[in-house]
N, C-alpha and C positions, 0 to 999 in steps of 0.2 A: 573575277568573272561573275557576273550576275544575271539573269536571266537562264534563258534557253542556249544549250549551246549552240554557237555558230560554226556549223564546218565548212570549211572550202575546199568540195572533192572533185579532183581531176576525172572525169566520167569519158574521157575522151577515147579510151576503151572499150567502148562500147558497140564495137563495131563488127562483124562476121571477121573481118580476119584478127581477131585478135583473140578467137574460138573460147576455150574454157574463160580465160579472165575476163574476157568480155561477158560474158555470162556471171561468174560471181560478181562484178561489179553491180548487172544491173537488179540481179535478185537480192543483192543486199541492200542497194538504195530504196528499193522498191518497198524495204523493212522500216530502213531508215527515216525512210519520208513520213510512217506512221510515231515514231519517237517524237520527243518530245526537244524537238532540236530543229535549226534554220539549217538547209540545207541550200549552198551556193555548189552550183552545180557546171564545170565545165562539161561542155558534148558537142559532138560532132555531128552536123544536123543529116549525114547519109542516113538514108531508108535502108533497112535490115531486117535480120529476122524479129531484131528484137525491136520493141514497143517503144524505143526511147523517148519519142515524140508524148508518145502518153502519160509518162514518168515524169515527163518536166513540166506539165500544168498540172500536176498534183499543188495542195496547198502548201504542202510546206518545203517546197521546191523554188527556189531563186535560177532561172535554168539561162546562162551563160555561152550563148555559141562559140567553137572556134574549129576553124577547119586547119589551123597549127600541126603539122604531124608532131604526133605523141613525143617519139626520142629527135628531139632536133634542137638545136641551139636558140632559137627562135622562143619554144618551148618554155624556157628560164624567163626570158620578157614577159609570154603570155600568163605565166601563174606569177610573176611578180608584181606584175600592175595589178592581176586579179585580187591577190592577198591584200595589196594596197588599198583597192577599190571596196572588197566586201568586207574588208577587217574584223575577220574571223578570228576566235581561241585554238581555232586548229587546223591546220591544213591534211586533209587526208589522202593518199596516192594508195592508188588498187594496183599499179603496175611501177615498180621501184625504175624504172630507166628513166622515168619524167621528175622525179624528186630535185624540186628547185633550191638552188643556194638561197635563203631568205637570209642568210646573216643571222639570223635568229630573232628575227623581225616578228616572227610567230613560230611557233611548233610545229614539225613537221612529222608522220607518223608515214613511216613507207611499207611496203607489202613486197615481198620478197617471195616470191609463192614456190619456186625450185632450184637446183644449181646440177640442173640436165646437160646445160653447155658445158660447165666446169667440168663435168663426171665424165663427159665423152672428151674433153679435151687430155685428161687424166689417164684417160685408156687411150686416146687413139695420137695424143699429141697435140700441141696450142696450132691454132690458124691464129690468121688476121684478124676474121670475122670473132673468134673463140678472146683473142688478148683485148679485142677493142673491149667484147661485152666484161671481162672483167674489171677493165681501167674503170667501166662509166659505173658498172657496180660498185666500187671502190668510192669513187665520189657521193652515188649514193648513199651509202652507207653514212659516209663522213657527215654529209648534208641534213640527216635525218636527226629529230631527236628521241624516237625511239623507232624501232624496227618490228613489223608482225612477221609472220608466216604460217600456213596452215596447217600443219603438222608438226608432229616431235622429230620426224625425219627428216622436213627438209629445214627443221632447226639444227639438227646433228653438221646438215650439209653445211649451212653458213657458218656457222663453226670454224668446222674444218678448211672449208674454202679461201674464209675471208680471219679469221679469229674472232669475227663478230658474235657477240652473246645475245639474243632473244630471249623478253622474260619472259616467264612463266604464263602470265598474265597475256603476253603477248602471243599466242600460240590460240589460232583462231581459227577453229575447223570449218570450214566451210557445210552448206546446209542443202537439203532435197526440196523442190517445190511438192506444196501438196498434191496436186495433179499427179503426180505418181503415183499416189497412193490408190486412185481409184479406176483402173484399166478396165477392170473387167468385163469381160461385151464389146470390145471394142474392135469394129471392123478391121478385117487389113485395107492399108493404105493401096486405094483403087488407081492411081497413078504410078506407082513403082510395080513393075515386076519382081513377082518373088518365089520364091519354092513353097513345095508345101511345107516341108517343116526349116526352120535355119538356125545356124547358131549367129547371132548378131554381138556387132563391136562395133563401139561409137567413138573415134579419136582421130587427129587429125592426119594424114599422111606425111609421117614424120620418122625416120630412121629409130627412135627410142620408142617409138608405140609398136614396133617390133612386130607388127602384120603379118611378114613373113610365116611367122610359125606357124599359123591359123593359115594358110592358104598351104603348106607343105601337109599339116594335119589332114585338112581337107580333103587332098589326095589317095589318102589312107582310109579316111571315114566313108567317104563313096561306095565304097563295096560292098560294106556291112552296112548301110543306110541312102540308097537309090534313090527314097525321095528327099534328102538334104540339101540344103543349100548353106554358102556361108556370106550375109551380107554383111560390108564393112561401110561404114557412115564416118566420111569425115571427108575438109577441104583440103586439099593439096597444098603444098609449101614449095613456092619457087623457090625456093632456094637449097632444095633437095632435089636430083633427078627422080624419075619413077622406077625404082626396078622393083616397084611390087608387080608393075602390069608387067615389067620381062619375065618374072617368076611363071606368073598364071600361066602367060602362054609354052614358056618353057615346061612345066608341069601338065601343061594339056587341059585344065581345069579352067576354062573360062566360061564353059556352059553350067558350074557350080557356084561360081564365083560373083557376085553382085557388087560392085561396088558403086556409091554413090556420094557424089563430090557435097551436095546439098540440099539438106529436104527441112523443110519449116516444122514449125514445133506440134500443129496437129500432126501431120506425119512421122516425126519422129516419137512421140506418144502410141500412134497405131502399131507401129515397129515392132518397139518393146511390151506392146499388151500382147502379139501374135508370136513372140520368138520363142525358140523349146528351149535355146540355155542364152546366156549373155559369157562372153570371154572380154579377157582383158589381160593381153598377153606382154605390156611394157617394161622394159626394163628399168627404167628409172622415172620417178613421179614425183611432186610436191604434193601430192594430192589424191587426185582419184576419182572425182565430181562422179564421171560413170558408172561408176562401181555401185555408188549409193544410189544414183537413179534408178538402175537394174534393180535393185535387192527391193525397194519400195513399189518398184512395179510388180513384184513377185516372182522375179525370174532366178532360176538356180544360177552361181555366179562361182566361173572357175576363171580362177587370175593368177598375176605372176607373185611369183616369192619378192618381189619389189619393195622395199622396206616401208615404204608409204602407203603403195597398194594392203599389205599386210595389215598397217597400222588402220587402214579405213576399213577393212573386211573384217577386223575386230575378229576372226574366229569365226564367222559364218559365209565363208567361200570356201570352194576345196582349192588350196594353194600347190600349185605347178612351177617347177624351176624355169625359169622365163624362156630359157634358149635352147632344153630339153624336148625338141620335139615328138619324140616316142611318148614323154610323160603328158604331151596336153593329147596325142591321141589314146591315151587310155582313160586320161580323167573325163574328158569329153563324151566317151563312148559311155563310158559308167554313170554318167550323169543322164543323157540319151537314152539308156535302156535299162537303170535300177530307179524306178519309182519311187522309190523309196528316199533313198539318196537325195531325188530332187526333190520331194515333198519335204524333206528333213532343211536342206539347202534355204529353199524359199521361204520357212517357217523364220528360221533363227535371222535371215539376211532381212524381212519387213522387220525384226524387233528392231535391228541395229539401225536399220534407217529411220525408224521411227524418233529416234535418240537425237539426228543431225537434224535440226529446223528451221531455214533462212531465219525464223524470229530469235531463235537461239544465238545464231550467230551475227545478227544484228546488235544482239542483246550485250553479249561481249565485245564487240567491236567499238561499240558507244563508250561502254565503262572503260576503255580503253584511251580511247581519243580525251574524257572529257579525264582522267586522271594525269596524260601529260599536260591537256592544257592548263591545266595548276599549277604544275610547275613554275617556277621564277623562273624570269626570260634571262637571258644573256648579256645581252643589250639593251635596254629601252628604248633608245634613243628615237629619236621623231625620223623616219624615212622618207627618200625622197623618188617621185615617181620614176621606175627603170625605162629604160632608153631600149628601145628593142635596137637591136645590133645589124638589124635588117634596113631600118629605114633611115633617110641622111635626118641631121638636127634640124627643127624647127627656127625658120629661119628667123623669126620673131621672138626668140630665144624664151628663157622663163620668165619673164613681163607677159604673155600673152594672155588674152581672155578664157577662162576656164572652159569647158567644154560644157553644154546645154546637157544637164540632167534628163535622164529618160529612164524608160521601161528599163532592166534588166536585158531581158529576152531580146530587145532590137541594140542593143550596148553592147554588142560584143567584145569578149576580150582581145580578139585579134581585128573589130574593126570588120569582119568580110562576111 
């Protein structure tokens, strides 16, 4: 390997429903693309909250369309021509379900960020949905030549899960944008309805972000706090029913209760500059992204005993047993009306974020990538271009005339 390195990252993530990872994807490239490295970039050209479009005519951005869903068969064609086409030292995957069989054509480096399905499957029993995601994780794994993950917790999980080992090395915490850092002054967001004071929680509407407790707390905090409210931020998962919104109404609590399916990134900024505490009430996390936004916005931050959550709160949250609803309305309340508390809270929570910095974890992620792509390959051997599995053979078989060179950007990997 000489030069710059070359990565080939599946950015195809990059999309509102694919929420937290969607987000570390694009604030790591965002690092990335300042590194000293060629960055061959798949993405999916939908308009979102996030800036993609602007991320891919950075200079050192090769930006790659494909409108391929991420986990699909199809998937394996579109990153195997692409590996072919940009012949890259390394292939990079932000979200492990897309991790392509390359034969070992190149190095493949996957990200494995939690094992949430595993841990409910573990406690509540395997589904269909629960056995498939671990078969394609299983391939994953196999397919990769080395494995990340953002924490020591959800390294414990793959472990456990899978028998898979994650080095040391490979244990890549994710980072806060600076924009966090500097709220102060910051109007409330003139478009959303809100209380005067609220405790705010930002995660998607998913059974494991455990919402419930904070709308049952809520119930209880009302009396001793009349001008409270509790907004919750985050999109809906079809593939969950709603019984947060059966709760509220069964609880009575929908004139406290805010919730919002989607608000753009000035607005979620105004949120967390105006909120009186941030909760974070999940039962099981690879992570924790909001945890760290809160704390660098300056906000006192009570979360669950969640071994991940823990691991990000480093010691500057007051930790609540996740399903304990009595214990999140007392920490809550004490955090609400001892000053003290909160002042101490938001002191020690700005040091620890100040610690996680997308350049940070750019920074390791890189040393990461360019130490497998060193590695001695597997194979050598010369590859021949993959056949997507979608479309019938070209009926001018391999005699045909090459394809006319062009831009990147108009060559897309799927063609569409």
């Amino acid at each position: 390997m000489t030069g710059a390195l070359r990565i080939l990252v599946d950015g195809r993530v990059m999309q509102d429903r694919y929420h937290g990872i969607g987000r570390y994807t694009y604030e790591l490239l965002r690092e990335l693309s300042l590194a000293e490295a060629e960055l061959v970039v798949l993405y999916s050209p939908e308009i979102g909250r996030l800036d993609v479009g602007g991320l891919m005519t950075r200079p050192g951005v090769r930006a790659v369309p494909s409108r391929v869903p991420v986990a699909s068969l199809r998937s394996q064609w579109v990153l195997g021509r692409a590996a072919l086409r940009a012949r890259p030292d390394v292939v990079f995957i932000p979200y492990h379900l897309s991790t392509p069989a390359l034969a070992a054509r190149v190095p493949v480096v996957s990200v494995i960020h939690d094992c949430v399905f595993e841990r409910d499957a573990a406690a509540q029993g395997p589904s269909a949905f629960s056995l498939a995601y671990r078969a394609a994780t299983r391939i994953a794994i196999r397919s990769a030549a080395a494995l990340a993950t953002p924490s020591q917790a959800a390294r414990r999980d793959i472990r456990r899960f899978y028998g898979a080992e994650v080095a040391d090395e490979a244990v890549l915490p994710h980072g806060v944008g600076t924009q966090f850092f500097s709220l102060r002054g910051r109007s409330r967001p003139s478009r959303l309805s809100l209380p005067d004071r609220y405790i705010l929680h930002v995660g998607a509407q998913r059974p494991h972000k455990n919402q419930r407790v904070l709308v049952e707390a809520m119930s209880a905090l009302r009396a001793g706090h009349p001008d409270l409210g509790l907004v919750l931020v985050g999109q809906p998962d079809p593939r969950f029913p709603d019984e947060l919104g059966k709760l509220v109404t069964a609880l009575g609590v929908s004139d406290v209760v805010y919730r919002y399916a989607s608000v753009g990134d000035t607005e979620l900024l105004d949120l967390y500059a105006n909120a009186a505490v941030f909760a974070y009430p999940s039962l099981a996390e690879g992570f924790g992204m909001p945890v760290l936004e809160a704390m660098a916005a300056g906000l006192a931050v009570v979360a669950s005993d969640a071994e991940a959550v823990r691991e990000v709160a480093a010691g500057a949250s007051l930790i609540v047993p996740a399903r304990t609803t009595a214990a999140w309305i007392q920490a809550l309340d004490q955090v609400l009306t001892d000053l003290s508390v909160e002042a101490d809270l938001r002191e020690r929570g700005q040091a620890v974020a100040a610690r996680h910095t997308w350049a940070r974890s750019a920074e390791r992620t890189l040393s990461l990538l360019a130490s497998v792509a060193r590695r001695e390959p597997k194979d050598p051997k010369e590859p021949k271009e993959p056949t997507d599995p979608t479309e019938p053979e070209d009926p001018e078989g391999p005699g045909r005339s090459p394809r006319p060179s062009g831009p990147a950007s108009s060559d897309g990997a799927d063609g569409e």
